[in-house]
Structure formats: C-alpha cells, structure tokens
N, C-alpha and C positions, 0 to 999 in steps of 0.2 A: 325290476324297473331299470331301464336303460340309462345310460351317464346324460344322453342329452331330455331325456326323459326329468332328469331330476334336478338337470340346468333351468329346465322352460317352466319349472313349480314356480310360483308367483305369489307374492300377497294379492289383499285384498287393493291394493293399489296400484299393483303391475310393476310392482320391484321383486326381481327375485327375492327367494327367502333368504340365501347364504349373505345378502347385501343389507336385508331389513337386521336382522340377524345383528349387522355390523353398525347399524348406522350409529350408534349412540358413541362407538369408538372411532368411529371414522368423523365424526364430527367434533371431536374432540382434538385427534390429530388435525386437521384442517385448522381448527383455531390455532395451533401451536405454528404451522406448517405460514399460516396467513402474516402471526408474530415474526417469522423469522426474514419475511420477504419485507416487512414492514421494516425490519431494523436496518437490513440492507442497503436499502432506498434511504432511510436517514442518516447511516454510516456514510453513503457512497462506496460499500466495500461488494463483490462479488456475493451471491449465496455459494461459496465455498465448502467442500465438504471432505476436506483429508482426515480429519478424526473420523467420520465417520464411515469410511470405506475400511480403514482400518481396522474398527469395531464390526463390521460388519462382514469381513473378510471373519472373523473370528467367530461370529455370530452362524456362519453357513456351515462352518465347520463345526460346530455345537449341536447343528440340530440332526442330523445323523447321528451322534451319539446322545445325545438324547432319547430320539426312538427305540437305539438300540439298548438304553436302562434303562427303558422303560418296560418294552419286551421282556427283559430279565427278568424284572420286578414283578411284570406277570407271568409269568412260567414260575417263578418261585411260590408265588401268590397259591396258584394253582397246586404246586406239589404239595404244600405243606398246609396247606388250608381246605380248600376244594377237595381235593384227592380226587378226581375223576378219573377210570379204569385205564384211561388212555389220555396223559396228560399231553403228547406232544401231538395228536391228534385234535384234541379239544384246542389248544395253542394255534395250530394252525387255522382252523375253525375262528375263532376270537380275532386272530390276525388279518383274516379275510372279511369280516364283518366291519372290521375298525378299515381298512384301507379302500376295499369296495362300497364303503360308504359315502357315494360322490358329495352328496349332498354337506354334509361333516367335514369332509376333503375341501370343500371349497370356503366353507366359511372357518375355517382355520385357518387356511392359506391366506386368502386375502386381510383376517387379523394380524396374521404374520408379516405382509405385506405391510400393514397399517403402520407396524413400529421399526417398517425400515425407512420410512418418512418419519415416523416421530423422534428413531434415532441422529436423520439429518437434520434435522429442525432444531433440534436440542443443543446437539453437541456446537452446530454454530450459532445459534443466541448465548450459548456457556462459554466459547472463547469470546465472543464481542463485547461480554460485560466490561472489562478494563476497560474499556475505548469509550462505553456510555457513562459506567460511575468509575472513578479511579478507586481505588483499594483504599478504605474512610473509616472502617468499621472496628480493626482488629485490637487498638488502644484499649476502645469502649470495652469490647468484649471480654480481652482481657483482664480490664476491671470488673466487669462484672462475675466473671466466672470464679475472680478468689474474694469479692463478697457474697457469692453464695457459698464458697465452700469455708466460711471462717479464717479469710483472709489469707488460703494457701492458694498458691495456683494449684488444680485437680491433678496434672500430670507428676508432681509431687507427691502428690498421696499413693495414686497408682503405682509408681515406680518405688515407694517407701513398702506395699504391700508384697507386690509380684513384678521387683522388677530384677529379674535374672534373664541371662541370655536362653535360658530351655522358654522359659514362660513366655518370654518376648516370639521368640522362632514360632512357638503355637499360634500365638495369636498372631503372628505375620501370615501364616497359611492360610488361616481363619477368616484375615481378612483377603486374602486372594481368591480364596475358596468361594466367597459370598459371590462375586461373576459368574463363576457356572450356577450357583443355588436358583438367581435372579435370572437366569437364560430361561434355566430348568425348567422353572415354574411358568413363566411366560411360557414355551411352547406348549407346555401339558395344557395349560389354563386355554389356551387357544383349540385347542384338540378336544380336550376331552366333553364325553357328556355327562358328567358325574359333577352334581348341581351346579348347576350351569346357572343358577341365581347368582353365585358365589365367585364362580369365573368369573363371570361378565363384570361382578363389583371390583375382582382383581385386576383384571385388565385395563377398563375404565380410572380407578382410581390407580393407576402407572403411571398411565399418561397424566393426568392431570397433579399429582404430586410432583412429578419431575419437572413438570411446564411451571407449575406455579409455585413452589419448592425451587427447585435448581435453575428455572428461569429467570422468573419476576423475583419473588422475594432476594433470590442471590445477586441481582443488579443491587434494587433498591439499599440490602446493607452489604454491600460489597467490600469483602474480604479476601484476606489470601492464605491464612492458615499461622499455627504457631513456628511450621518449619521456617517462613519467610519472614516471620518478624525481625529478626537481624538484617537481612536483605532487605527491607524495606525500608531500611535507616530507624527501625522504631525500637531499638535498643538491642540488651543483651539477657532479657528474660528467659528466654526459652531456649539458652544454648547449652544449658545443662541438661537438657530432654536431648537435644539432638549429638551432642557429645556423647553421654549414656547409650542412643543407639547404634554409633560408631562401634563403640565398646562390647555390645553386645553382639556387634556382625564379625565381631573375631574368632567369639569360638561358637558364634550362632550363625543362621541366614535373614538378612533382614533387608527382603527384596524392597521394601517403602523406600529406602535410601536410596536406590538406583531411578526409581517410579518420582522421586522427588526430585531428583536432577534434572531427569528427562521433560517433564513439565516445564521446570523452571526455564532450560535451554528451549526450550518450546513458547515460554511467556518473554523471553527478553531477543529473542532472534524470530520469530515467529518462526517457530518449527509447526512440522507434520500435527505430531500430538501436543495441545495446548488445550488450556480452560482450566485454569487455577482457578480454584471458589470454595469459601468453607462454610457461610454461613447459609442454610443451615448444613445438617450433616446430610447427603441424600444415603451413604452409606446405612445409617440407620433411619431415615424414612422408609425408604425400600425395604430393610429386612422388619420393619413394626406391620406393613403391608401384607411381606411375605408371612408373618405371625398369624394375623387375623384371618388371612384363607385358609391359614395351616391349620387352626382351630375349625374353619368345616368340613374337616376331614377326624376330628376328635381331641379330643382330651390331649390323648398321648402325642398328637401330633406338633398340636399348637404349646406342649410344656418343652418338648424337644428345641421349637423354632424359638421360644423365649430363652433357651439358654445361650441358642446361638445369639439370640439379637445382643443379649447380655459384653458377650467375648466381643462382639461388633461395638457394640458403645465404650467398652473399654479400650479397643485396640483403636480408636478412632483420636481416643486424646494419647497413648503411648505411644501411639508412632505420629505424633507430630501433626495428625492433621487436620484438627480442629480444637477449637475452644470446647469444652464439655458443655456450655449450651449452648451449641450448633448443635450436637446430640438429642438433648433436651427439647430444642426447638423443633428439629427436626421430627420427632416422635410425636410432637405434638399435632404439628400439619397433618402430617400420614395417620393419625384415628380421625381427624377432623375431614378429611378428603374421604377416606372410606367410610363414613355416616353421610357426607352429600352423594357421592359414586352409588350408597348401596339404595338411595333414597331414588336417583334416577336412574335406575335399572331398573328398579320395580315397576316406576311411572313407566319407563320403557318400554316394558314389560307387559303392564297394563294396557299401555296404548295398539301396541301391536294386536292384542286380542281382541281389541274393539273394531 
C-alpha cells in the first residue's frame, strides 16, 4: 500500500486513523494548552516559552538516540533470543517494516508533536505559579513531614542511613538519569505497537499527571522546596541538608547544587530556565507512571523500575528538593491518573470500534 494510500484510510467518521488514534491525547493536551492561554489573559503576561525551547532543543536530540537504542536493543533481542540464520538480514527486514509503516509513522509523530505543545503549556503555567499563589505551603509541609516521620525531619534519617558522598554521587546520577528514562519511554510508548492498551494509558496519563500534578495542584499548595527554605526567610531547618551536600560535592559530583542556583537565578531575575515547585513531587509521579507500564512488559521489568522509583524518592528528599510528602503525594496522584487514563482508553477504545 502506497504512503498516500495510508494517509486517505479513515474512520468511520472521516478522521483519519493516525488522528482518531490520537484524539484522546490530543484532547487532553488542548485542555492543558487552553489552561495556559487562560492564565496568560489573567496574568497579562506573554504565552512565553524559553524553558521550553530549551527542553525541547534537548528533547530533538534524544529522539535520534533513542531509535538508535532501541535498534540495538533489537539486534541484540534477535541474536541472543531469536537466533535467526541471518540476524542482520532479519534486522533490516524488522527496520523496514517499523519505518515503511506510514500509517504508525504518522500516529507517532503527531503523539510526538502532542507533547511538544504539552511541554509549552506546562513548563509556562510551572513558572507562572509564584505570580498566582506565592510560596504558602513549605511551613505546613514541613511540619507535616517530621509528624509523619516521629518528629524527625526525613532528610535526617536518609542522610543518617546513606548519607556519604559515593551514595550521594549515585543517586545524583540516578536522579539525572530519570530525563533520558522519561524521554525514553515516551517515544517508544508513541511508536511502538506492542499493547498499545498500555501505551495509550502511558501516554494519556503524562499528560494529565503533569497538568494536574505539576500544574493545578502545584498552584493551589504552592511551594518552593527544602533548598529555599532559608531563602525564603522561613528559617534555618534545612541548612544542614544543604551544607551536607556542599560537603559531599568535594570529593563527590553533585550536579542538584548547580540545577538549584540556576532555578533560583531564574526565580528571582526571571531567567531562561525558571519554575521552582515542589509540592507535589512530579520526579516520582513520572517514574510510579513509568513503573506501572514497565509492569506490561513483565514481572522483571516493573521490579527493575521500582527500584529505580525507590533511589528517585530517596534522592528527591537528599538532594533538597522536596518534602518526603511531595514524594508520597506525588505517587499517589500518578496510580490515581493511571486508573482514570487506563479507564478512558478503554472507553476510547471501545468508542472507536462502534
């Protein structure tokens, strides 16, 4: 079948398929995309978009290496599993199948296309929050966090546990590392057809955990994090966490330190990159997300992604940048989105076939 051949395939209502395909995420992006033009008009500020060119510049550059480990991943797949007589013959075969797939081509692409609007959308309702709620939350939180943990603050305990500059450096990478895992997943989950029930609930609930996650909710308890508490004139709690990670970036690397200036010079001069917000944690909403798709791929897969979410919700109160229930709250959202997301994919799903 020919590429325009497989453009002009239609539903039953005269939307192509690669668009029917999308609508359930592309209607979701529009609501966030509708949010941000809303805030603008009540700001009176520009719909500005320098984080996200930024992110997005980095975003173009990820999805080429992405294909290309993922290629790997199958070629290996192939040698050591498959074993067919001619694995670089069958490889090309496989490659030609996945790329001459116009149809699959298109509705990938334009998912792809989807979260380059959901990434503008996002990233400026995430710096505009100061301007609608000022930072009101982190007191509260604070207290709350050392009455759940038996009247310690948690980043005390962590640092009483593991806290050495080797352990710190892991889990600084770990939490670096989580941006490519988070790209990763999104382009595959866009691409691939390998249940594609289970994409679509990934995909879907992204968007909507990060709109309503790192949007809404991070307005309404709007915070700034334990690095800022001193900076925010609300005392000298948490200068023993960020002193410690001083300490540890002497005979360790502890990139957060540099990632927390930059913000800051970014929150108080309106720089490029800006959007201080902690509550809740979208660090570990994203990766309980990334968990649950990783579990329909197996057992093995989804016990891997829980240890990494693990090292993410530790490294999120060690390196200063959040209350441990931001964490908590955050993980909560992100099951609670992916049982509404996987309930309207289905309906989606269902509707499409009627």
């Amino acid at each position: 079948m020919t590429m325009q051949a497989d453009f002009a395939q239609t539903s039953s209502n005269g939307v192509p398929r690669f668009v029917q395909k999308n609508r359930l995420l592309i209607a979701c992006v529009a609501l966030q995309t509708f949010a941000a033009f809303l805030v603008s008009r009540v700001l009176g500020i520009p719909f500005e978009l320098h984080t996200f060119h930024a992110l997005m510049s980095v975003c173009f550059q990820l999805v080429p290496v992405t294909l290309t480990l993922l290629l790997i991943l199958h070629f290996a797949y192939l040698a050591l599993i498959v074993r067919p007589e001619r694995p670089i013959q069958r490889m090309i075969a496989d490659a030609k199948s996945i790329f001459l797939d116009w149809e699959r081509m298109a509705t990938g692409s334009l998912a792809l296309m989807c979260f380059v609007f959901f990434i503008g959308s996002f990233t400026f309702l995430k710096s505009a929050i100061p301007q609608l709620v000022p930072f009101s939350w982190d007191v509260t939180f604070a207290e709350w966090d050392r009455a759940l943990h038996f009247g310690v603050d948690p980043y005390k305990l962590v640092l009483g546990l593991m806290g050495t500059p080797l352990v710190a450096t892991v889990i600084n990478v770990a939490y670096h590392w989580w941006f490519f895992m988070m790209y990763f997943l999104l382009i595959f989950a866009c691409f691939t057809k390998i249940n594609r029930q289970a994409a679509s609930t990934f995909l879907v609930s992204t968007v909507l955990v990060w709109f309503l996650g790192g949007n809404v909710l991070a307005t309404v308890f709007s915070s700034a994090g334990p690095v800022y508490f001193e900076r925010m004139g609300l005392g000298t709690d948490f200068v023993a966490l960020t002193d410690a990670l001083k300490s540890f970036n002497q005979s360790g690397t502890i990139w957060a330190l540099d990632v927390h200036e930059m913000l800051w010079k970014g929150y108080v001069a309106e720089g490029t990159i800006n959007g201080i917000s902690a509550m809740p944690s979208m660090h570990v909403a994203s990766t309980v997300l990334m968990t649950l798709y990783a579990f329909s791929f197996g057992r093995w897969a989804g016990r891997a992604m829980l240890a990494f979410l693990s090292i993410i919700l530790i490294g999120s109160v060690m390196l200063a940048w959040h209350y441990a229930i931001d964490g908590y709250f955050g993980a909560l959202i992100a099951v609670l989105v992916w049982m509404l997301s996987k309930r309207l994919v289905a309906l989606d799903s269902k509707s499409g076939r009627s």
